[in-house]
N, C-alpha and C positions, 0 to 999 in steps of 0.2 A: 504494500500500500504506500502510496504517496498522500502526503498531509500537507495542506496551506498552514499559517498560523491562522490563529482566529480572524474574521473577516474585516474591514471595516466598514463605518458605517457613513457611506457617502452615497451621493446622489447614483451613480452608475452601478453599484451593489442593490442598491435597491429596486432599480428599473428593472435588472437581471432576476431579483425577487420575484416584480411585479411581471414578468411572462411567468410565472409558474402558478398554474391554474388554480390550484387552493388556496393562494397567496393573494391572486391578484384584485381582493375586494378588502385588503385591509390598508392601514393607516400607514403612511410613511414610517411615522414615529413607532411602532407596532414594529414593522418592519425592521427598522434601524436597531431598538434592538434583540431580535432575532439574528443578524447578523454578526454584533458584538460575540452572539456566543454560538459562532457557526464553523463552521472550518469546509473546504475543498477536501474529496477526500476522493484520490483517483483507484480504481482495482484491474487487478489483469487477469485474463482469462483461468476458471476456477478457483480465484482466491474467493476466501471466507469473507464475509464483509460482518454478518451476524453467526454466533455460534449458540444452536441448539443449548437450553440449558444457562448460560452465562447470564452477568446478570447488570451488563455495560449499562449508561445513561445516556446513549446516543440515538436521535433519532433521524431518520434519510428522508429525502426528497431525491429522486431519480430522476439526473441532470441529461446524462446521454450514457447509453447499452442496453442489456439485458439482466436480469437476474433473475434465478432461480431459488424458489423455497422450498424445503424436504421438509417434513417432519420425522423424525425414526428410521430415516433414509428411503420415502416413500415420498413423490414429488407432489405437491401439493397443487403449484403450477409454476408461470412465468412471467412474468413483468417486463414490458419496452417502454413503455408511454411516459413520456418526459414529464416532471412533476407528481410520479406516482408517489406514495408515503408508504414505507413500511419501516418495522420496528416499534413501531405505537403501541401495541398491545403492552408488551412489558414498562412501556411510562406510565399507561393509563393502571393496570392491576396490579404494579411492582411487586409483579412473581418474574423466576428468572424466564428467558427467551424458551419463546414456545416454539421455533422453528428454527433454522439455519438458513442462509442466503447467504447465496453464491454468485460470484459473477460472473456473467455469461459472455466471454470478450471483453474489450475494451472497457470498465463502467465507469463511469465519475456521476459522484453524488455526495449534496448539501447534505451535510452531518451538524447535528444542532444537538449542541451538552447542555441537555438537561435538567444536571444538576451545578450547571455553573453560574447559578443566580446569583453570586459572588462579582462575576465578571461587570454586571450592574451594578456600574457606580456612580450614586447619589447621595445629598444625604438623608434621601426618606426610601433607604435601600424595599424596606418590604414592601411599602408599594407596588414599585417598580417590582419584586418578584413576583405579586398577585398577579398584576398586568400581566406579565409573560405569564405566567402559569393560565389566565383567562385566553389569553392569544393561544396558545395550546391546545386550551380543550374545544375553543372554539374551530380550530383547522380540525382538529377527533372528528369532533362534532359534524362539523359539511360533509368528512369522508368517510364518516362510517355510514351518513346516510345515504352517499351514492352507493357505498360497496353493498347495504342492505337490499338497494333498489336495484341491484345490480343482477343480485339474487333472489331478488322475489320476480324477476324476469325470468329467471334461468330455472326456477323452480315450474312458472306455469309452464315452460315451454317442454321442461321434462313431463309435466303432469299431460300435456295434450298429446305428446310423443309417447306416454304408455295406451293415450286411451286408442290412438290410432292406430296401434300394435295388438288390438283385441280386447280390451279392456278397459277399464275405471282403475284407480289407483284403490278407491277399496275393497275390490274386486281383488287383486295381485295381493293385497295385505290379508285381507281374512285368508287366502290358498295358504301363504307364507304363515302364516298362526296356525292352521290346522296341521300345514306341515311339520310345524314345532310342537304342536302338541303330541302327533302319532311318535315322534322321535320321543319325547320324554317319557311315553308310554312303553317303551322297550323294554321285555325281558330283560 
């Protein structure tokens, strides 16, 4: 891995914020700092970027590549789309990392600590941490309702692809209960 230092926070850092789709409906000031406590963080084909388990305070925006999430060493999927976020889960539930991610070729991606409300320097410092901790849960917040929305798409389109395949969904589930029933019932 290759590391910026942390970023500053100037007009053209921010504009570079403001193309990243989750980003681009907040506040300069918001932004800037974000930035303060952001770093550049480039990967090369199969490096670990998050490790399954660990229990890092960094969280990604996907600047330019690919990457790949396992869980248990079973793929979960892939990620291109500039501006994607992952790593959230363990800010939002601080339990260690639920997956691994990997990067697929060349990746560089905004890396934002966390836990460096430190780095915010004023002198009404907690403030200033609420805010960014608000600015946080507010980017969670937009993206966990697209990824929701994402999947209540992908759910009906499964549910119309079984009925089209012969059946209703609870049609297929009462088969699969009787089926586990006769199995428990085994000699």
């Amino acid at each position: 891995m290759i590391e910026s230092k942390y970023l500053k926070e100037n007009i053209e850092n921010i504009q570079r914020l403001m193309s990243i789709s989750a980003l681009k409906h907040f506040e300069t000031r918001n932004l800037g700092k974000l930035l303060r406590l952001s770093k550049i963080r480039q990967y090369e084909d199969g490096e670990a970027i998050i490790q399954e388990g660990d229990m890092d305070p960094w969280l990604y925006f996907l600047l330019s590549g690919k990457i790949r999430i396992t869980k248990e060493g079973e793929e979960i999927g892939v990620i291109g789309k500039k501006g994607e976020i992952f790593g959230e889960m363990r800010i939002i539930d601080d339990q260690s990392r639920s997956a691994t991610v990997v990067a697929l070729g060349k990746t560089v991606c905004l890396a934002v600590d966390t836990s460096a409300g430190k780095r915010l320097s004023s002198a009404d410092q907690k403030d200033q941490r609420l805010d960014f901790l608000l600015l946080l849960y507010r980017i969670f917040a937009e993206y966990m309702s697209n990824r929701l929305r994402l999947t209540n798409e992908e759910l009906i389109r499964a549910k119309k692809e079984i009925r089209r395949l012969g059946g209703d969904a609870s049609d297929k589930e009462a088969s699969l209960d009787a089926d586990m029933d006769s199995f428990m019932n085994l000699p």
